[in-house]
C-alpha positions in Angstrom: 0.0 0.0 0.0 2.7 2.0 1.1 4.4 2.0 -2.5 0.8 2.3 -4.4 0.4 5.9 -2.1 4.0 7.3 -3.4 3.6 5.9 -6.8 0.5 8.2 -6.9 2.1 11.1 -4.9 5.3 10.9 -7.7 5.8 13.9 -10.0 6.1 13.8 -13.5 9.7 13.3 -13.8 8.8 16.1 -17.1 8.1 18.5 -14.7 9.4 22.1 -15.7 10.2 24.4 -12.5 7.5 26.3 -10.3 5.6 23.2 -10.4 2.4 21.7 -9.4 1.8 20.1 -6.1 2.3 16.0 -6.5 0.2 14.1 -8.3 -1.7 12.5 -5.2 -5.5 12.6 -4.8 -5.5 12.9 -9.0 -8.8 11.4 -10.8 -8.4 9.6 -13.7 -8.3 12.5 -16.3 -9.6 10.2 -19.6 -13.2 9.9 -18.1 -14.3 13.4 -19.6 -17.5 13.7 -21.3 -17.8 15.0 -24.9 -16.8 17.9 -26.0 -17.0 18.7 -30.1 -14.1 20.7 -31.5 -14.5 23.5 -33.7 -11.7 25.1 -35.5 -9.2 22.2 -35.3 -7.6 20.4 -38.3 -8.7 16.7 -37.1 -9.7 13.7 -38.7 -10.6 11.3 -35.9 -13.9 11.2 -34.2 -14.7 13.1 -31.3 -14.0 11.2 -27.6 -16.5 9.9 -25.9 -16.9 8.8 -22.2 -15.5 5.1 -21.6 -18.7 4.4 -19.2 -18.9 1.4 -17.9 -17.3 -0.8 -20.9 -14.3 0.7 -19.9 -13.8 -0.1 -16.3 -10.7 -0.9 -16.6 -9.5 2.5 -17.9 -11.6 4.1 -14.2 -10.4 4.3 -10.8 -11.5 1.5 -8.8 -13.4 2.3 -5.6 -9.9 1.7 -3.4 -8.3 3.7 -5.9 -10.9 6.6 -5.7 -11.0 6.3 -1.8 -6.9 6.8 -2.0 -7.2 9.9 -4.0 -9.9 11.2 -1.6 -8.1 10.6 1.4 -5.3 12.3 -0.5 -6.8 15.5 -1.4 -8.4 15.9 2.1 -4.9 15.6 3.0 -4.0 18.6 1.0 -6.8 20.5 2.7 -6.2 19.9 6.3 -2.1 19.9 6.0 -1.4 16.4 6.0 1.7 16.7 3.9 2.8 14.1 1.3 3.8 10.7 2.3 7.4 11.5 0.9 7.6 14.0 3.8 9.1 13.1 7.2 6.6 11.5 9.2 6.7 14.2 12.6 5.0 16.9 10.0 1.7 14.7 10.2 -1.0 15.9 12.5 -1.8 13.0 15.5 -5.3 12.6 13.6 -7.1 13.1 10.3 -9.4 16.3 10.4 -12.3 13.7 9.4 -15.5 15.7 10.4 -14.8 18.3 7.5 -15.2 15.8 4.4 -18.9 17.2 3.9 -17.4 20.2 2.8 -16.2 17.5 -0.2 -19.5 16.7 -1.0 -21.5 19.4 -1.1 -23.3 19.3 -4.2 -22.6 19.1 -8.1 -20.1 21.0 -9.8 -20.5 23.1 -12.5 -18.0 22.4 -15.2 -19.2 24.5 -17.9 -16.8 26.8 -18.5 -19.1 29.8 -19.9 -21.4 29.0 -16.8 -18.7 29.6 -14.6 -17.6 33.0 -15.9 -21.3 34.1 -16.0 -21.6 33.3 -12.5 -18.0 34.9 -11.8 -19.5 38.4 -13.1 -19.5 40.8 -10.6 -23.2 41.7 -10.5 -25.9 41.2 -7.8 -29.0 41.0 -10.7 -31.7 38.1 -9.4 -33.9 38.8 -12.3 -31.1 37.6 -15.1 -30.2 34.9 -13.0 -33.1 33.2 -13.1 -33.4 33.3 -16.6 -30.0 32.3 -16.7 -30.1 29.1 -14.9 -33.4 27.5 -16.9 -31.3 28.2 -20.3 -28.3 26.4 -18.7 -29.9 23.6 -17.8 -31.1 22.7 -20.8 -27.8 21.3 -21.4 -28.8 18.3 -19.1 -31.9 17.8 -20.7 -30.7 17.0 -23.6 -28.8 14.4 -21.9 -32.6 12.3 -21.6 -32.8 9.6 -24.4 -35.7 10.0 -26.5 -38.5 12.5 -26.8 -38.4 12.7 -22.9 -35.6 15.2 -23.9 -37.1 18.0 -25.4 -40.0 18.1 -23.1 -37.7 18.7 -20.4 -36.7 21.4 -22.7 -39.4 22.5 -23.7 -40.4 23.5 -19.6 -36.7 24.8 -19.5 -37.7 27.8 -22.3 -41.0 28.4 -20.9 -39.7 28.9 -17.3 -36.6 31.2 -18.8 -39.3 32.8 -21.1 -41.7 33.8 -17.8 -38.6 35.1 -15.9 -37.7 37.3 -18.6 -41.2 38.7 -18.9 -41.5 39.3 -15.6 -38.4 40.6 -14.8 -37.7 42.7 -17.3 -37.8 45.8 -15.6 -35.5 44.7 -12.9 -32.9 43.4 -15.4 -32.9 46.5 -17.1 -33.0 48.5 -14.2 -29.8 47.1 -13.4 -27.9 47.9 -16.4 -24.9 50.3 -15.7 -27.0 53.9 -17.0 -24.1 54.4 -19.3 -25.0 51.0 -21.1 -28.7 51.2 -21.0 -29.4 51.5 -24.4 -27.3 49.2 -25.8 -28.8 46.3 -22.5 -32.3 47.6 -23.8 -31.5 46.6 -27.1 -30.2 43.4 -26.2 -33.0 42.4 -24.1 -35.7 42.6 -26.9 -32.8 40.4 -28.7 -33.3 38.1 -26.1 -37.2 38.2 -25.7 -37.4 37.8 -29.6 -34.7 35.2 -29.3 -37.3 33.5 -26.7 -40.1 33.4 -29.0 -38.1 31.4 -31.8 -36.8 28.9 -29.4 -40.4 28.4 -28.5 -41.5 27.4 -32.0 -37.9 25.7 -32.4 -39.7 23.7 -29.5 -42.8 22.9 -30.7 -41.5 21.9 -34.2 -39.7 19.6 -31.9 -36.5 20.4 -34.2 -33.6 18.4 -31.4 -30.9 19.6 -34.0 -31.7 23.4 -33.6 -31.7 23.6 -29.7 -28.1 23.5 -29.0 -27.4 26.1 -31.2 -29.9 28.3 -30.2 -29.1 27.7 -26.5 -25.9 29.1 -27.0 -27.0 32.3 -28.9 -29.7 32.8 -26.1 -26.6 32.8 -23.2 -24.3 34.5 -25.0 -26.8 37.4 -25.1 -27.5 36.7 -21.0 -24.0 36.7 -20.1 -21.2 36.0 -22.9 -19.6 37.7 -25.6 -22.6 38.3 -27.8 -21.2 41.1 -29.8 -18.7 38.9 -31.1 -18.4 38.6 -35.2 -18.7 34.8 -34.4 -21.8 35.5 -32.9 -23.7 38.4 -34.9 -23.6 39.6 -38.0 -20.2 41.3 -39.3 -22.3 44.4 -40.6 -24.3 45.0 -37.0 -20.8 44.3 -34.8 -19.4 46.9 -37.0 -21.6 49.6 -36.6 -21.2 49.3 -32.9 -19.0 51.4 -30.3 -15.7 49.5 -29.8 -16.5 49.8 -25.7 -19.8 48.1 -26.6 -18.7 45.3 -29.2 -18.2 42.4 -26.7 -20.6 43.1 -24.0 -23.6 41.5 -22.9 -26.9 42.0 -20.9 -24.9 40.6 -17.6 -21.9 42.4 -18.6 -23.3 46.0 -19.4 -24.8 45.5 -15.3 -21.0 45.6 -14.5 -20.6 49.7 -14.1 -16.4 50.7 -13.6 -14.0 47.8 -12.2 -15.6 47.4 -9.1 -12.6 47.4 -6.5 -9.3 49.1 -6.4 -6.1 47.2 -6.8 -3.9 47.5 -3.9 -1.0 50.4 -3.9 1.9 47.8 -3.8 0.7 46.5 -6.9 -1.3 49.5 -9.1 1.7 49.8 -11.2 1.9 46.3 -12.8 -0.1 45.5 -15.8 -3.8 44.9 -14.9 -6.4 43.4 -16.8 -9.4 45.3 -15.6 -12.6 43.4 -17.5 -12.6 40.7 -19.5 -10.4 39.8 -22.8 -10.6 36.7 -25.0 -6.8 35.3 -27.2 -7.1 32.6 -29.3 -3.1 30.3 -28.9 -3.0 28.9 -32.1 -0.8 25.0 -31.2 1.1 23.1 -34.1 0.4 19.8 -32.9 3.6 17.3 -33.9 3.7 13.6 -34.7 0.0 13.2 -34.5 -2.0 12.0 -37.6 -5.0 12.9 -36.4 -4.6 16.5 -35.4 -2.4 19.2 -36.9 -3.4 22.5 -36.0 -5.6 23.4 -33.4 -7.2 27.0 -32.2 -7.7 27.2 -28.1 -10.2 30.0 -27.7 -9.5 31.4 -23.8 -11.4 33.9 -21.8 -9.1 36.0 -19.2 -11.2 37.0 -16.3 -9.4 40.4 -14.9 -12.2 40.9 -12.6 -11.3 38.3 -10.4 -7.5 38.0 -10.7 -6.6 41.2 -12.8 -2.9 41.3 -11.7 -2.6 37.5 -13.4 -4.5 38.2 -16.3 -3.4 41.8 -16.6 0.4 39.8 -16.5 -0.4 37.4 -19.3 -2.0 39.3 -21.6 0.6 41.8 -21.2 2.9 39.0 -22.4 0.9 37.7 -25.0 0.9 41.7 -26.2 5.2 41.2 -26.4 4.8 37.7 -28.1 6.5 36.0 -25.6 4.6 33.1 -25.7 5.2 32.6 -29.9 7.5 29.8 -30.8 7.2 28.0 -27.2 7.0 24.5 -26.9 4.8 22.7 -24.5 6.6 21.7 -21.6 4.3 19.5 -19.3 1.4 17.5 -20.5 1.0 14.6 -18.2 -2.9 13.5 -18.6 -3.0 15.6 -15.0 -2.1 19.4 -16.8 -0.6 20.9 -19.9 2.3 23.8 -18.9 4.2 26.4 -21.0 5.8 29.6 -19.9 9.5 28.4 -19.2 11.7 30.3 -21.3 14.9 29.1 -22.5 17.8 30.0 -20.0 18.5 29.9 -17.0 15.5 32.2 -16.1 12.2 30.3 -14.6 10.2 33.4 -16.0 9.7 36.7 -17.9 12.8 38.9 -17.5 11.2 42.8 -17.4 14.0 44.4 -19.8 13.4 47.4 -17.4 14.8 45.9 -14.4 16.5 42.7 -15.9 14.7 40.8 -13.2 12.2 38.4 -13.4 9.0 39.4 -13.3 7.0 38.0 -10.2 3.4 38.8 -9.3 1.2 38.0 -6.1 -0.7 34.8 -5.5 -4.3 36.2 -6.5 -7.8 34.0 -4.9 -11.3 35.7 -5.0 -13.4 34.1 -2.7 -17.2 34.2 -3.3 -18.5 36.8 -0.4 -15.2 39.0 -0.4 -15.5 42.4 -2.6 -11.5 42.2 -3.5 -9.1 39.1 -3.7 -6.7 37.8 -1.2 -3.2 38.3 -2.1 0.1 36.1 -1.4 -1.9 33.9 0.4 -3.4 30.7 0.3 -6.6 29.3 1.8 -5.5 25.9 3.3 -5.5 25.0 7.1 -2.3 25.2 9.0 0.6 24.7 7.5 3.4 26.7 9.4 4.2 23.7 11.4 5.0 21.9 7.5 7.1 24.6 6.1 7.8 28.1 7.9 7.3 30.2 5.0 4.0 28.5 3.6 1.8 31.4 4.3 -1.8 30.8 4.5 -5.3 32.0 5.9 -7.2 28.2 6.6 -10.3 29.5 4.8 -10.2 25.7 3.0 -14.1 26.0 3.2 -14.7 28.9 1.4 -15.3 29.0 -1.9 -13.3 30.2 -4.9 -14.6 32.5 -7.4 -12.6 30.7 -10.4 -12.7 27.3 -9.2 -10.8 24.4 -10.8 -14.4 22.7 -12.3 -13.6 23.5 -16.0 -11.7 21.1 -18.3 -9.3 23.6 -19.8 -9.1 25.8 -16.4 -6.3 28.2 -16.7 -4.2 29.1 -13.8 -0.5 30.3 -13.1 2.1 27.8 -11.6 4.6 28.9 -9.0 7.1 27.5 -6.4 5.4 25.5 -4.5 6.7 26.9 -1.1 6.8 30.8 -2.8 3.2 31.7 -3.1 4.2 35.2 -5.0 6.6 33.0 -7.3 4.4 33.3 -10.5 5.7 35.0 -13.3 5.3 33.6 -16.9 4.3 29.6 -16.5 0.8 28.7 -17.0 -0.9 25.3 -17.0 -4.6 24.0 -18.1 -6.2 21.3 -15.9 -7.3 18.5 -17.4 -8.5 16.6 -14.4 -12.8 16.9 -14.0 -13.5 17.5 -10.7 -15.5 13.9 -10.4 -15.1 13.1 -6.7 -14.4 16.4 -5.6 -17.6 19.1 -6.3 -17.4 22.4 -7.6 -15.1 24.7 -5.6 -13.7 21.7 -3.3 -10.9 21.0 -5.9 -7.8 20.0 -4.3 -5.8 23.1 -5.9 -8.8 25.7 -5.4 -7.4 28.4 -3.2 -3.6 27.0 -3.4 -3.1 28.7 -7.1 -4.5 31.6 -9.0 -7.0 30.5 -11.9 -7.4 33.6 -14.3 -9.6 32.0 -17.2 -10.9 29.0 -18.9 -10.6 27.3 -22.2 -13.8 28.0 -24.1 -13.2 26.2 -27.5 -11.5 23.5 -28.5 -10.7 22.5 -24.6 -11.3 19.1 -25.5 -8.1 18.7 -27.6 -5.8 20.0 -25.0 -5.6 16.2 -23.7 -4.1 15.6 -27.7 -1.1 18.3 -27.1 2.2 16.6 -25.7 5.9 17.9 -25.0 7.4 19.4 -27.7 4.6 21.2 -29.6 4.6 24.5 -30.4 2.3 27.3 -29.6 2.6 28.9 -32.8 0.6 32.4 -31.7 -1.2 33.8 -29.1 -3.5 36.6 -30.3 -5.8 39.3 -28.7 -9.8 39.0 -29.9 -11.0 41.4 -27.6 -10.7 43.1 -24.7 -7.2 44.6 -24.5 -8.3 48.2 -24.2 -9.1 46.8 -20.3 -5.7 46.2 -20.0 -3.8 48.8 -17.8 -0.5 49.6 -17.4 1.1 47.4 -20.1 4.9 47.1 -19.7 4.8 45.7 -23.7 4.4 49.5 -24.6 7.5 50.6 -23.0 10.5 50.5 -25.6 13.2 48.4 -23.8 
């Protein structure tokens, strides 16, 4: 047993620096449901969960009990069992596991940045949440499916019409026209999906779920999304808004002093990292569309995209894709991050954790238990039970790696989970509150589990969104 715990608890001996806690309390990452690519040169089929013909390919119940125990242990400070054996505690902290299984997670990564906005709006919620969920009704085999549906656009149709007024009402005054005009989008929007409904037209709902959310809480204004002509005609302040978005009046806290002068992402902006995938028959070239949330970490996005702006990403190789995470960002040298050509120093920013309830994030520290006793500069809050406004749900979460034992270590390396959250539900993720997730994979996630060591990010470019960026270092010559 002893040797089955450290075999799990080993790192990838391809680990690049600032890396990853071990592996323990890791879920098997190929059960992951399916996920269609778009954009991606590809000629196999799209994956599919192994379900139960493929139970050897699963975690067996001992197995899954191992990686439980595991991850509790990264909650309440047990440390790893490679540590020496006076750091454990004298007993498991066993009465918190029901903060493990508190509910479902929600792994969708546009639902989590919807919820992640920083508005206080009832009225869109609820229509919010009746248009998500159609999602899982189309899970039902046969007609049971759209009926479910079909209840799903009639309760988001009444909560539209009835709380239209309050929706509106809570659009930033600035953006009122432009949330006006995107509500009778919306109510218009309703009334098709209706008939699409009652043609009972399966086919047609997906798509027209997606256009509905995007105008509740996504980048509606997108050319991907509306017409070229329409996107065109609007402001460029109001080209990637929507009705959740235009609630949002100002960047709603200030950054502290000690950091106001880095660069800070202050709103939203979307990149697409174009990847040359090598030595793979069945994908070449594959687009990663990623939305960077700077209202919940804007010194971390506000840091990448500021790098992405000086192409420092261009011509990198991956450097860790273990089935656990993929990880770029090392540069070549003996530098573990972005040299600032102003200082000749690396470039370091602050661990950065929103917490759902708090009105700014929590800076260079972490939200485990005690650990002091473990290491003496692992500083930490123990808020392990509160919850994360970025959580670690999404296939294709995006966060910023660091020393391990350095909490304000980050500078350029990044990784993407790949791990679903199975056995641990949404925001009770084993790395929630230890590292600093600053956006999520929206397209094309799916194929990050094809990409290996060795292939390229050919590009990383800006979509939208980099007027929010402030202070950006790429504009200073030098």
């Amino acid at each position: 047993m002893a040797a089955l715990l450290s075999s799990l608890c080993r790192p990838s001996p391809a680990t690049p620096r600032f890396p990853l806690p071990s592996r323990g309390g890791c879920f098997d990452a190929r059960r992951r449901p399916v996920r269609l690519g778009f954009r991606c040169s590809a000629s196999r089929s799209p994956r599919f969960d192994p379900g139960s013909e493929q139970k050897d390919k699963s975690f067996g119940l001992k197995e899954s009990a191992i990686s439980l125990a595991l991850a509790i242990g990264l909650f309440t400070g047990v440390p790893a069992l490679t540590s020496p054996a006076h750091a454990s505690p004298a007993s498991p902290v066993l009465p918190d596991l029901s903060v493990l299984i508190s509910g479902p997670p929600i792994k969708d990564p546009g639902a989590l940045l919807r919820n992640a906005l920083p508005i206080d709006n009832k009225a869109i919620r609820e229509v919010q949440r009746p248009l998500e969920d159609i999602t899982e009704s189309l899970k039902v085999s046969g007609v049971r499916a759209l009926d479910l549906v079909e209840r799903n656009v009639r309760q988001a149709s009444r909560a539209l019409e009835q709380g239209k007024t309050m929706i509106l009402n809570g659009v930033a005054e600035s953006k009122k026209e432009h949330g006006k005009e995107l509500i009778e989008k919306l109510a218009i929007g309703m009334q098709e999906f209706q008939q699409i409904v009652e043609q009972r037209d399966r086919d047609a709902v997906a798509p027209k779920q997606k256009e509905l959310l995007q105008y509740v809480g996504g980048n509606v204004t997108s050319p991907d999304s509306l017409s070229k002509t329409y996107w065109l005609r609007l402001p460029a302040t109001l080209r990637f808004c929507s009705v959740e978005e235009d609630m949002v009046d100002g960047f709603p806290y200030e950054v502290p002093e000690e950091y106001s002068n880095m660069p800070l992402l202050k709103g939203r902006a979307t990149v697409d990292m174009k990847v040359k995938v090598k030595d793979n028959p069945n994908v070449q070239d594959c687009v990663f569309r990623i939305v960077l949330d700077g209202y919940n970490a804007p010194i971390t996005a506000g840091n990448f995209l500021d790098l992405v702006e000086r192409h420092f990403y261009d011509g990198m190789e991956i450097q860790r894709a273990d089935g656990f995470v993929v990880q770029t960002g090392d540069p070549e040298g003996p530098a573990e991050g972005f040299i600032d050509p102003s200082t000749e120093k690396v470039r370091t920013i602050p661990l950065e954790i929103m917490v759902i309830g708090d009105k700014t994030p929590i800076y260079g520290e972490t939200l485990e238990p005690n650990l002091r006793y473990f290491h003496p500069i692992y500083q930490e809050l123990g808020r392990y039970k509160a919850q994360t406004r970025l959580p670690f749900n999404a296939f294709g979460t995006m966060a910023m790696a660091r020393d391990e034992f350095d909490n304000n270590s980050g500078s350029s390396q990044v990784f993407w989970l790949l791990k679903e959250s199975e056995l641990t539900p949404s925001n009770a993720n084993i790395l929630d509150g230890r590292y600093a997730v600053f956006g999520y994979v929206t397209e094309n996630e799916d194929y990050l589990a094809d990409l290996k060591v060795g292939d390229v990010i050919e590009s990383i470019q800006v979509v939208s969104g980099l007027e929010n960026l402030v202070n950006p270092s790429y504009k200073i010559v030098g």
